[in-house]
C-alpha positions in Angstrom: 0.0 0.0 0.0 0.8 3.6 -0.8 2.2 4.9 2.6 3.2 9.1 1.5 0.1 10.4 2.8 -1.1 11.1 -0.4 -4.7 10.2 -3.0 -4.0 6.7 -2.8 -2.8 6.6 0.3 -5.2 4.7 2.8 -3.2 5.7 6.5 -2.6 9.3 7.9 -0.9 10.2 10.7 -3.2 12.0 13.1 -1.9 15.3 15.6 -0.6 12.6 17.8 1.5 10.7 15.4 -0.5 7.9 15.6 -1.2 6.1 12.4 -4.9 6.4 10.9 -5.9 3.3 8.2 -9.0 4.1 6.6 -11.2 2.4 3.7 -12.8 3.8 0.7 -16.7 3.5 1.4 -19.3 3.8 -1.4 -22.2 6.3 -1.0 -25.0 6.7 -4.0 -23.0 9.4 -5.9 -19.1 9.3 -4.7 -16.9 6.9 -2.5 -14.8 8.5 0.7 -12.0 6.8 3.0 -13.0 6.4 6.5 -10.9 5.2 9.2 -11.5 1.5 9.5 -12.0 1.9 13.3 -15.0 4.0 13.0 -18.3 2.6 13.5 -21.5 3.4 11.5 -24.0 5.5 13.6 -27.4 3.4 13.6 -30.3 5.5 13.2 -31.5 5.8 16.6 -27.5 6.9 17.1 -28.1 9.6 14.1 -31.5 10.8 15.6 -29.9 11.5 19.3 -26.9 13.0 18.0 -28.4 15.0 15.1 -32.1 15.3 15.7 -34.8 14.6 13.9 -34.8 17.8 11.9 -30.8 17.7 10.3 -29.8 14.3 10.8 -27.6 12.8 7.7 -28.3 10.1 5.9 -25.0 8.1 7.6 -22.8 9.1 10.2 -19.7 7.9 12.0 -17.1 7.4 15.3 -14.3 6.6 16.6 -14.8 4.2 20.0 -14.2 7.7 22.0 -17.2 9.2 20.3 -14.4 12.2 20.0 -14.6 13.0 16.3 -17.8 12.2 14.0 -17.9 12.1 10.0 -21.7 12.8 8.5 -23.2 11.8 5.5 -25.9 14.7 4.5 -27.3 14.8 1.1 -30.5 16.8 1.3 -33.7 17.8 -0.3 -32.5 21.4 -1.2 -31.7 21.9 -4.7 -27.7 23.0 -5.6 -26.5 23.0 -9.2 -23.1 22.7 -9.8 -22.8 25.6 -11.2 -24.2 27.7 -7.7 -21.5 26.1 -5.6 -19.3 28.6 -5.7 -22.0 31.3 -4.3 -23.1 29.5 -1.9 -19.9 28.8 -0.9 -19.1 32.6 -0.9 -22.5 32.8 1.3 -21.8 30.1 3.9 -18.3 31.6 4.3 -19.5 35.0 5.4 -22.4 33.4 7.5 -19.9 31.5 9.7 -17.5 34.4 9.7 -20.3 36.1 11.9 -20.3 33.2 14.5 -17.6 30.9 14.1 -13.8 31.2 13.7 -12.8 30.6 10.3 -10.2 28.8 10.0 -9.4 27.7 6.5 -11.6 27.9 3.5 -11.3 26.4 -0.6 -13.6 26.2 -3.5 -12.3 23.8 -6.4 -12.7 21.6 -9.0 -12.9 18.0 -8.7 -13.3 16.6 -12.3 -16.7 17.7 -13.1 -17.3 18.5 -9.7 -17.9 22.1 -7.9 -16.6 21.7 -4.6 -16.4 23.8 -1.3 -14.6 22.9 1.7 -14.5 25.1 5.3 -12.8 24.6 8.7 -14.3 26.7 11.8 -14.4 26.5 15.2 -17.9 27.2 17.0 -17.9 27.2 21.1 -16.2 23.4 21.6 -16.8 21.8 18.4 -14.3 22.2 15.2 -15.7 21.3 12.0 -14.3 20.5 8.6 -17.3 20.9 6.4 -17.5 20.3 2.7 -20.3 20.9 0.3 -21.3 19.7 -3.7 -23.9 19.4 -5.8 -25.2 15.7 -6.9 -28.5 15.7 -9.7 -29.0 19.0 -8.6 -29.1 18.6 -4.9 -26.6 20.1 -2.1 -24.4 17.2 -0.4 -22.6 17.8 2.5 -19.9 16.2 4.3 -19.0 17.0 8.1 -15.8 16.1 10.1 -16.3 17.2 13.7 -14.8 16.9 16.6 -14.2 18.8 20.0 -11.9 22.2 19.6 -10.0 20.2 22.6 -9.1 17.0 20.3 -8.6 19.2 17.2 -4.9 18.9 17.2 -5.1 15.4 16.7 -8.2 15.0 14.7 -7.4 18.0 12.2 -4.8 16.4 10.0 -7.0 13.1 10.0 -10.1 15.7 8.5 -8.5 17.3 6.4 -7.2 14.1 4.7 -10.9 12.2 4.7 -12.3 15.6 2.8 -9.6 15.0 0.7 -10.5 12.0 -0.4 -14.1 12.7 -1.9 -14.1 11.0 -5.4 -17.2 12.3 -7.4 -15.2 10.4 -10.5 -17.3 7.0 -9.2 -20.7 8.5 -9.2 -22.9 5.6 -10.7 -22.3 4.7 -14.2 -25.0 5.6 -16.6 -24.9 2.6 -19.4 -26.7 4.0 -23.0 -28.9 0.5 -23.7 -31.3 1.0 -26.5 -31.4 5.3 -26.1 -32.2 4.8 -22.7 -29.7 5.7 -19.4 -30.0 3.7 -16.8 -28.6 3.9 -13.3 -26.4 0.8 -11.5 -26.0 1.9 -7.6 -22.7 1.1 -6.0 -23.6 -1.3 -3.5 -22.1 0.0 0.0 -20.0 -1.9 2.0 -20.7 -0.9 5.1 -22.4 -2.8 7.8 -24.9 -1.2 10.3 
């Protein structure tokens, strides 16, 4: 296995110098590494965490329950093309309440992509946001300002790893398009 830390890399180092392995895992539209010790959230988890109102679709955690990665794709419609507004928009709104710490818009193939650390209160959050058929995803890392040293570096490389290139293939048969789901291999 690729061991520099970078795209193909599956192990990061966190704050601590402890080594992080992590997995590619398979949502509808894109694939992202998570560490291999992290547990998927069941939905009575997601509901007491999140709440009813904002919960994501899939969430998990380490066995400390000291850093979370959420899965949110949502209702709200998000071309591509609009990313980078709303980007610009989010960006000033948590400049009015959070610390800001680090902020990108780029381009991941066809892909609009945003991607913003803060700090609110406790909690540090590595947030990034696209647009899939027209809808806004977004992805959280979070943990406690307190852990952030270690968990930061581990973040950063997770949001890293969004690859929108494996969004389900869409076969032309006969005129038609039709849509094969990547079949997750995660186990609640």
């Amino acid at each position: 296995a690729n061991m520099d830390g970078g795209k193909n890399s599956l192990t990061v180092k966190d704050g601590d110098g402890n080594k992080v392995t992590t997995a590619y895992v398979s949502f509808d539209d894109f694939r992202l590494k998570i560490p291999t010790d992290f547990k998927a959230l069941s939905a009575k988890e997601i509901e007491q965490k999140y709440g009813k109102q904002n919960a994501p679709k899939s969430a998990y955690t380490n066995e400390a329950k000291d850093a979370y990665i959420a899965i949110a794709p949502t209702d709200s419609k998000l071309a591509n093309d609009q990313v980078e507004t709303y980007y610009d928009t989010m960006k000033a709104s948590f400049e009015l309440v959070a610390e800001v710490i680090d902020g990108k818009y780029y381009t991941s193939g066809s892909h609009n992509i945003a991607d913003i650390e803060f700090v609110t209160g406790d909690d540090y959050s590595n947030t990034i946001f696209f647009s899939e058929d027209n809808k806004l995803v977004t992805i959280i890392f979070e943990c406690k300002d307190s852990v952030r040293k270690k968990w930061q570096p581990v973040g950063k490389f997770i949001m890293d790893s969004i690859d929108l290139q494996n969004s389900p293939a869409k076969l032309p048969i006969t005129g038609e398009f039709f849509d094969i789901d990547i079949i997750s291999n995660v186990t609640s």
